[in-house]
TIRO-2110 file (N, C-alpha, C; in Angstrom, 1 decimal):
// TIRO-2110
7.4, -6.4, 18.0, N, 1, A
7.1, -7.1, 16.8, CA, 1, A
6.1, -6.3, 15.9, C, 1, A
6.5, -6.3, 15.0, N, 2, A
5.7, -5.2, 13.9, CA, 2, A
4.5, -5.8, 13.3, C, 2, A
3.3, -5.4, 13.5, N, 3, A
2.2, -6.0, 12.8, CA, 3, A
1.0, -5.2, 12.0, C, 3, A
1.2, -5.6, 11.0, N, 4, A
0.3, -5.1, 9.6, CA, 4, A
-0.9, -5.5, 9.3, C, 4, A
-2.1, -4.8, 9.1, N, 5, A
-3.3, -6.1, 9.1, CA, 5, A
-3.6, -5.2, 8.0, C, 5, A
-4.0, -5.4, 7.2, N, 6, A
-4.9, -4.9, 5.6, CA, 6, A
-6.2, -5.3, 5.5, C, 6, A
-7.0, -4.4, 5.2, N, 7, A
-8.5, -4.5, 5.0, CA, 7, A
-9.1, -4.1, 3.6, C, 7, A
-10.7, -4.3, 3.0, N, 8, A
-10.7, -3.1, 2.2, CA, 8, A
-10.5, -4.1, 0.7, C, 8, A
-10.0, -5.1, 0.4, N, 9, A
-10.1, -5.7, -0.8, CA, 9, A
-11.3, -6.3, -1.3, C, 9, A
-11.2, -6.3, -2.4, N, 10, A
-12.4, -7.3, -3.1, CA, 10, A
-12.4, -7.4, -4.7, C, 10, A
-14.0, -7.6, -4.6, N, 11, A
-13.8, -8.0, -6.4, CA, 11, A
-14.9, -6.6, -7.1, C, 11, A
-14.4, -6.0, -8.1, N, 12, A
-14.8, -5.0, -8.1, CA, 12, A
-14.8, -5.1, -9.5, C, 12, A
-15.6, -4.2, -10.6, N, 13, A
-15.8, -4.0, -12.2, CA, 13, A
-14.9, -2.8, -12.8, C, 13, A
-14.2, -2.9, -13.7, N, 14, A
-12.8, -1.9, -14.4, CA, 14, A
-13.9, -0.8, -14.2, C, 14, A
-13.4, 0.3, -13.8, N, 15, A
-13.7, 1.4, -13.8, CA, 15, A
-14.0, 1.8, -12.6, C, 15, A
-13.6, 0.6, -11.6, N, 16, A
-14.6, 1.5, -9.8, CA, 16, A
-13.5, 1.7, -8.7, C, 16, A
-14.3, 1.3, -8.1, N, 17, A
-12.8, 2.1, -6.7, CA, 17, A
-13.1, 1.4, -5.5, C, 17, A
-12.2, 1.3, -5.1, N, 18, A
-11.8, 0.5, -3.6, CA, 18, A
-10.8, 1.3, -2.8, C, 18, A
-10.9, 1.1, -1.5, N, 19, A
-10.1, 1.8, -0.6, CA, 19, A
-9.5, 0.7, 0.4, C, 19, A
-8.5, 0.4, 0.3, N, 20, A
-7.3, -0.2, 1.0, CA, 20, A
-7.2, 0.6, 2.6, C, 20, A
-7.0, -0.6, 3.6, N, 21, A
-6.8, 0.3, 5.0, CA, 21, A
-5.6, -0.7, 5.1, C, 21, A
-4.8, -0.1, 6.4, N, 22, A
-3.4, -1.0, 6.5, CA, 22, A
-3.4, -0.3, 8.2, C, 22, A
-3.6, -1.2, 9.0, N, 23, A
-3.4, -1.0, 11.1, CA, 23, A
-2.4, -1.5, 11.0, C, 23, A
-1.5, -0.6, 11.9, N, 24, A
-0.5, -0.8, 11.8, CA, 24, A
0.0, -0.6, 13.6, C, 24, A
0.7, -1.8, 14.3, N, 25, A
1.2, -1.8, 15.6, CA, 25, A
2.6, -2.3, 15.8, C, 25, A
3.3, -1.8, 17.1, N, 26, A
4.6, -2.9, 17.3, CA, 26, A
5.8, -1.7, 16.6, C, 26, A
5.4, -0.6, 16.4, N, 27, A
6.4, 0.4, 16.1, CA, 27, A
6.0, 1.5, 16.0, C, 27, A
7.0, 2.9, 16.5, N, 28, A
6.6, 3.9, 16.5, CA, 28, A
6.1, 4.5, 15.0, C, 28, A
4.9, 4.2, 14.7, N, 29, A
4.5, 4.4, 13.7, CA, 29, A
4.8, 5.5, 12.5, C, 29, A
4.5, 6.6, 13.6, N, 30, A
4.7, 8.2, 12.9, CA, 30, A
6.0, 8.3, 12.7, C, 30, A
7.2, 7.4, 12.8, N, 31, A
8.6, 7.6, 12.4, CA, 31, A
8.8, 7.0, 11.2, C, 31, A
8.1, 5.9, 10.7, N, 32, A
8.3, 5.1, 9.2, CA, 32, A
7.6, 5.2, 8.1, C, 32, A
8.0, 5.3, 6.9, N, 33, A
7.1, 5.2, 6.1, CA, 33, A
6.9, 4.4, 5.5, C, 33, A
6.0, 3.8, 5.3, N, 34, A
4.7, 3.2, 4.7, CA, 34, A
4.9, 2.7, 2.8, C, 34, A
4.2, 1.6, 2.3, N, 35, A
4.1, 1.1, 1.7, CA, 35, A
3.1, 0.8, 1.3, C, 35, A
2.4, 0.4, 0.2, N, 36, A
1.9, -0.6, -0.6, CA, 36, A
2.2, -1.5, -1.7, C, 36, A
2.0, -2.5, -1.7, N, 37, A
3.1, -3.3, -2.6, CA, 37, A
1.9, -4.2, -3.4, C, 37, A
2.1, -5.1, -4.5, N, 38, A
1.1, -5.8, -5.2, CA, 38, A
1.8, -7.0, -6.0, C, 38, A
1.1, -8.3, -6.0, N, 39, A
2.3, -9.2, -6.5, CA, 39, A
0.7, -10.2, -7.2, C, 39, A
0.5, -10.2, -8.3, N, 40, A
0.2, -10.7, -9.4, CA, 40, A
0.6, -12.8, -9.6, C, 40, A
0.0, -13.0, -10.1, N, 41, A
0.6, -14.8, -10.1, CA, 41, A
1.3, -14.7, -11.0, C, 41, A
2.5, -15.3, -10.7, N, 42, A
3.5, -15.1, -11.8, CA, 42, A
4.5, -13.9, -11.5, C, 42, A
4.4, -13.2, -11.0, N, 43, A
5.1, -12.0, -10.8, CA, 43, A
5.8, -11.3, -9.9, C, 43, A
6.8, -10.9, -9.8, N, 44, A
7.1, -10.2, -8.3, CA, 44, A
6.3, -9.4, -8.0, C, 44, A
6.6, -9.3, -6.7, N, 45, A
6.3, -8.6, -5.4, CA, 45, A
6.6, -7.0, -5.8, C, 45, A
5.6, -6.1, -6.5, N, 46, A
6.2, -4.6, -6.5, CA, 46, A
5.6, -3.5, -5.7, C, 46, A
6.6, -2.4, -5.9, N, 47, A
5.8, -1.5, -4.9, CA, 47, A
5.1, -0.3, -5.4, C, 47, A
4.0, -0.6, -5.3, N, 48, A
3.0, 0.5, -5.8, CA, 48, A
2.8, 1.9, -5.7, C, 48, A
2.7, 2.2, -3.9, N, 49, A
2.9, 3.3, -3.6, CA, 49, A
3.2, 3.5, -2.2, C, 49, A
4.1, 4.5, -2.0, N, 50, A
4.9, 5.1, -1.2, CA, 50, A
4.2, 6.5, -0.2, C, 50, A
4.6, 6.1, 1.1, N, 51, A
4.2, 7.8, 1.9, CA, 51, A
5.7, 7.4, 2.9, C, 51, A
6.1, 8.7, 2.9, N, 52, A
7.4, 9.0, 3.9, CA, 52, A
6.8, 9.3, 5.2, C, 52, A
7.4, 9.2, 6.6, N, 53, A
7.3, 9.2, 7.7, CA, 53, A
6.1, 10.3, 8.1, C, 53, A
6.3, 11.2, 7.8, N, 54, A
5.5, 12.7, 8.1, CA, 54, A
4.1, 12.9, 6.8, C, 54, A
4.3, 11.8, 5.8, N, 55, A
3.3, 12.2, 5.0, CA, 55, A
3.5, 13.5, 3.9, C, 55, A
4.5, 13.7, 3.9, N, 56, A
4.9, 14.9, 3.4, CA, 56, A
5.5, 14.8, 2.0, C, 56, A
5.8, 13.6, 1.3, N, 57, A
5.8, 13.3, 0.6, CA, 57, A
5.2, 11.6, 0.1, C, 57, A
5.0, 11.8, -1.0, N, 58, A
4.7, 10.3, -1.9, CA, 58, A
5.0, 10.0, -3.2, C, 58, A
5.2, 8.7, -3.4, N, 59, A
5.6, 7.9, -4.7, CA, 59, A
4.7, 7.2, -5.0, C, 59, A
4.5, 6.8, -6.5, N, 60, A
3.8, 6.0, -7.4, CA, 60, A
4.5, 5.3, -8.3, C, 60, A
4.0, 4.1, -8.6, N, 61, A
4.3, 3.2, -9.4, CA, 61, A
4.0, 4.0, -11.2, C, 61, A
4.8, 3.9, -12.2, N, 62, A
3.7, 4.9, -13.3, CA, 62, A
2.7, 4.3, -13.4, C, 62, A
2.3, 2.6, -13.5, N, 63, A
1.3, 2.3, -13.6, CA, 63, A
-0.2, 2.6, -12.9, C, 63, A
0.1, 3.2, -11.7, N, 64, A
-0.9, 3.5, -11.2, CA, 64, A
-1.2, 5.0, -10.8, C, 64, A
-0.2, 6.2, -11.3, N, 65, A
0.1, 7.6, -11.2, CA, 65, A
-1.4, 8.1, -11.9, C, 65, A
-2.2, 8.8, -11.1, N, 66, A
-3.4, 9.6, -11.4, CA, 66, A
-4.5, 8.8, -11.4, C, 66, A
-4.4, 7.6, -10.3, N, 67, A
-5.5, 7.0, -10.4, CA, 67, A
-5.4, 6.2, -8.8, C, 67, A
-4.5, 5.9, -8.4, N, 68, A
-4.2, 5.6, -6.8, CA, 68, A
-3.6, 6.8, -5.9, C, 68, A
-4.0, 6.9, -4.9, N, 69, A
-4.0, 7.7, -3.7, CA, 69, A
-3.3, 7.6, -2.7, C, 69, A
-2.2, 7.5, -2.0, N, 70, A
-1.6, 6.6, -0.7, CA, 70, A
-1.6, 8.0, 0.5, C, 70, A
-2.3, 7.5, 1.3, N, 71, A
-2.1, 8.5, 2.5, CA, 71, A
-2.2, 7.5, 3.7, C, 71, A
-2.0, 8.6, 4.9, N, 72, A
-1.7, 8.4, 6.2, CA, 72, A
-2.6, 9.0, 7.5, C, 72, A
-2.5, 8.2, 8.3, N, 73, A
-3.1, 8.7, 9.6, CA, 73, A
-2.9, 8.5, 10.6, C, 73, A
-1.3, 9.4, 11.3, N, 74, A
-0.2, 8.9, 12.3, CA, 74, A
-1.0, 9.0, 13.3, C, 74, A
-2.1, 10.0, 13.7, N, 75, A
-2.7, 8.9, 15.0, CA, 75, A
-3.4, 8.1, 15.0, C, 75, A
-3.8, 7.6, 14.2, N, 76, A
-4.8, 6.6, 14.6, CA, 76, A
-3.4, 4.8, 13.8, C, 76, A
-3.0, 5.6, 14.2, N, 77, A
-1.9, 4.3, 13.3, CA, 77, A
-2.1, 3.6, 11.9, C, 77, A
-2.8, 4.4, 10.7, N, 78, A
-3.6, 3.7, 9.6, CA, 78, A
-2.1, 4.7, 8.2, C, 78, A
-2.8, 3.7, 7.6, N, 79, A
-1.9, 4.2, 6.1, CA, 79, A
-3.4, 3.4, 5.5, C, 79, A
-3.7, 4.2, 3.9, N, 80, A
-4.9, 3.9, 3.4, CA, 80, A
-4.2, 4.1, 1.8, C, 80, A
-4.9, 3.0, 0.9, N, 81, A
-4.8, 3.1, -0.8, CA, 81, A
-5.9, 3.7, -1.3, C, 81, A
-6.2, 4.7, -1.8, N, 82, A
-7.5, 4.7, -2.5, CA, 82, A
-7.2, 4.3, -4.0, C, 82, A
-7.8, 3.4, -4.6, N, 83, A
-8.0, 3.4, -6.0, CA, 83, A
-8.8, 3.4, -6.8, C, 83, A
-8.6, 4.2, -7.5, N, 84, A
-9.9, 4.3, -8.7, CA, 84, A
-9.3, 4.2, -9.8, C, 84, A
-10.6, 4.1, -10.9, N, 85, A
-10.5, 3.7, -12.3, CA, 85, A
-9.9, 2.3, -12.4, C, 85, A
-10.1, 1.4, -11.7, N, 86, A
-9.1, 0.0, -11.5, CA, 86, A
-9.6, -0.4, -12.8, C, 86, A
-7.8, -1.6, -13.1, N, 87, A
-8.6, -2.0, -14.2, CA, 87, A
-8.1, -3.7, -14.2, C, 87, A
-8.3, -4.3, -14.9, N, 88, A
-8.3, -5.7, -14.7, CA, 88, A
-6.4, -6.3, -14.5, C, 88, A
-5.7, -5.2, -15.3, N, 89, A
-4.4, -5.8, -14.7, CA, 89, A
-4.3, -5.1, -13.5, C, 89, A
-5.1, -4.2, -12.5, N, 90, A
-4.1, -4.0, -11.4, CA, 90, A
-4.9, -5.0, -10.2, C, 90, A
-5.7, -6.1, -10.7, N, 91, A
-5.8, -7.6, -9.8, CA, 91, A
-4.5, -8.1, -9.1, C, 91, A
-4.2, -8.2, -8.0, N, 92, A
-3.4, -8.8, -7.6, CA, 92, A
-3.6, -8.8, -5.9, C, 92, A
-2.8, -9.8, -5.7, N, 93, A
-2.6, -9.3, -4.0, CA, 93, A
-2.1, -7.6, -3.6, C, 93, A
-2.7, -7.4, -2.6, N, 94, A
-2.2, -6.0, -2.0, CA, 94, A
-1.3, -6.2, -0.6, C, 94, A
-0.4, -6.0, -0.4, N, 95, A
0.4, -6.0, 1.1, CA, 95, A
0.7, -4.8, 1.0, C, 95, A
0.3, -4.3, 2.6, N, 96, A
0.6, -3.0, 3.3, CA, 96, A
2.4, -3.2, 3.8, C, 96, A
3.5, -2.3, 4.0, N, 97, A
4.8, -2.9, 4.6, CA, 97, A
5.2, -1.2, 5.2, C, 97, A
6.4, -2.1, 5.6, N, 98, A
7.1, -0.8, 7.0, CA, 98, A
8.0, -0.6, 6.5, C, 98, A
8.5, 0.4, 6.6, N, 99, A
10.1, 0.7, 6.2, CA, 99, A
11.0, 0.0, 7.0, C, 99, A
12.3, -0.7, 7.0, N, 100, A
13.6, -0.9, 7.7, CA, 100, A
13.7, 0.0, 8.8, C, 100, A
13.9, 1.0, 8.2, N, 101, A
14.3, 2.0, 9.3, CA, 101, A
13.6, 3.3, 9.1, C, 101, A
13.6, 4.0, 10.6, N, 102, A
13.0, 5.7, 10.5, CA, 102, A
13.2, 6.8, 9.3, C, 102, A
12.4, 7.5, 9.3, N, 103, A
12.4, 8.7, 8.5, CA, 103, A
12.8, 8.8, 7.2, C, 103, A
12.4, 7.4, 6.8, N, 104, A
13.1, 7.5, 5.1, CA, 104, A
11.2, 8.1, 4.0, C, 104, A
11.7, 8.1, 3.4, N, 105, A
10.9, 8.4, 2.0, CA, 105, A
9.8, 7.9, 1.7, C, 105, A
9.9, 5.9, 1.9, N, 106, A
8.8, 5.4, 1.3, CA, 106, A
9.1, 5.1, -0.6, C, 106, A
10.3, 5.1, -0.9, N, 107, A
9.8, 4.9, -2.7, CA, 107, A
11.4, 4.2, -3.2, C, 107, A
11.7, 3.2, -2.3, N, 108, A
12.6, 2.3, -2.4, CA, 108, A
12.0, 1.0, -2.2, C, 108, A
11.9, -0.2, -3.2, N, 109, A
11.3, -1.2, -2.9, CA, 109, A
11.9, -1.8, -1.9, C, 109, A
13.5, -1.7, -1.8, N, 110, A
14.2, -2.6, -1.2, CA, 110, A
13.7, -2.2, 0.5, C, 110, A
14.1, -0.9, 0.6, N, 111, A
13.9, -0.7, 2.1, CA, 111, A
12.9, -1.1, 2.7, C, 111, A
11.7, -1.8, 2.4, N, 112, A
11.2, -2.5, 3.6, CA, 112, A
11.0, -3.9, 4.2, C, 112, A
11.0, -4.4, 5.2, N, 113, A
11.0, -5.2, 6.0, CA, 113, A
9.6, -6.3, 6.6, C, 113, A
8.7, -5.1, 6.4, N, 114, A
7.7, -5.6, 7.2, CA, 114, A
6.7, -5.8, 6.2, C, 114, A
5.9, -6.7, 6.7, N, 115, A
4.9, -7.3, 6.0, CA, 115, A
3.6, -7.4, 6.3, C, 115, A
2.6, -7.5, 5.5, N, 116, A
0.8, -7.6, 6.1, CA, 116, A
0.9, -8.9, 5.4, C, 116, A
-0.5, -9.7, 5.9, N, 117, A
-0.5, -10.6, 5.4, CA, 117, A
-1.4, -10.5, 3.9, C, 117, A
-1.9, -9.6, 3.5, N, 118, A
-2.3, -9.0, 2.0, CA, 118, A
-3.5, -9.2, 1.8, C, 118, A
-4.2, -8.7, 0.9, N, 119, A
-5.8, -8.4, 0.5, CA, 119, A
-5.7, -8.5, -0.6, C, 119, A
-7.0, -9.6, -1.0, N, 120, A
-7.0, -9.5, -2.4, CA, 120, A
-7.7, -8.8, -3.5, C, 120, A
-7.5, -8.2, -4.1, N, 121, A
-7.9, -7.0, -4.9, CA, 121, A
-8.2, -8.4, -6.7, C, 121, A
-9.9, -8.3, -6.8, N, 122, A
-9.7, -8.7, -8.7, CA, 122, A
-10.8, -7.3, -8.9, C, 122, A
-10.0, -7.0, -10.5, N, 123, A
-11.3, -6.3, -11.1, CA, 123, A
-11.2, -7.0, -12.3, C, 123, A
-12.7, -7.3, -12.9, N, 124, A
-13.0, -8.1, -13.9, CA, 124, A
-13.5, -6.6, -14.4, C, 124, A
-13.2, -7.5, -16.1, N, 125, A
-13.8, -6.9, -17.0, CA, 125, A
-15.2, -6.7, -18.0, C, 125, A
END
């Protein structure tokens, strides 16, 4: 059983930075890629940013391109968000997620399956 625990949120002032952690157990980790996703009141569930199985590549949302970070740490089982310059709309819940299946990409919303139970991220203005 796949399990996602997210850390690392809070309430923060437009302009600062937080760093997102995402433990990750219950699957061969270093085979899937990784997710972070963000869902606003009112809003779907999207996916912000993407790391493929090996880390070898990554996706961004445009809204958050040159200002969020998504990396990995296949052994220690961690996938991490850095963000900076936050600004009051990127408030929302944060969920860490797993891909469906092995060795894909990371920058398909549909393909994942797995879920954290989410961190809440506000930045006031």
């Amino acid at each position: 059983q796949v399990q996602l625990v997210e850390s690392g949120g809070g309430l923060v002032q437009a302009g600062g930075s937080l760093r997102l952690s995402c433990a990750a157990s219950g699957l061969t980790f270093s085979n899937y890629a990784m997710g972070w996703f963000r869902q606003a009141p009112g809003k779907e569930r999207d996916l912000v940013a993407g790391i493929m199985w090996s880390g070898g590549s990554t996706y961004y949302a445009d809204s958050v391109k040159g200002r969020f970070t998504v990396s990995r740490d296949n052994a220690k089982r961690m996938v991490y968000l850095q963000m900076n310059s936050l600004k009051p709309v990127d408030t929302a819940v944060y969920y860490c997620a797993a891909d469906s299946l092995p060795y894909g990409l990371g920058d398909q919303k549909t393909a994942f399956r797995s879920w954290g139970q989410g961190t809440q991220v506000t930045v006031s203005s």
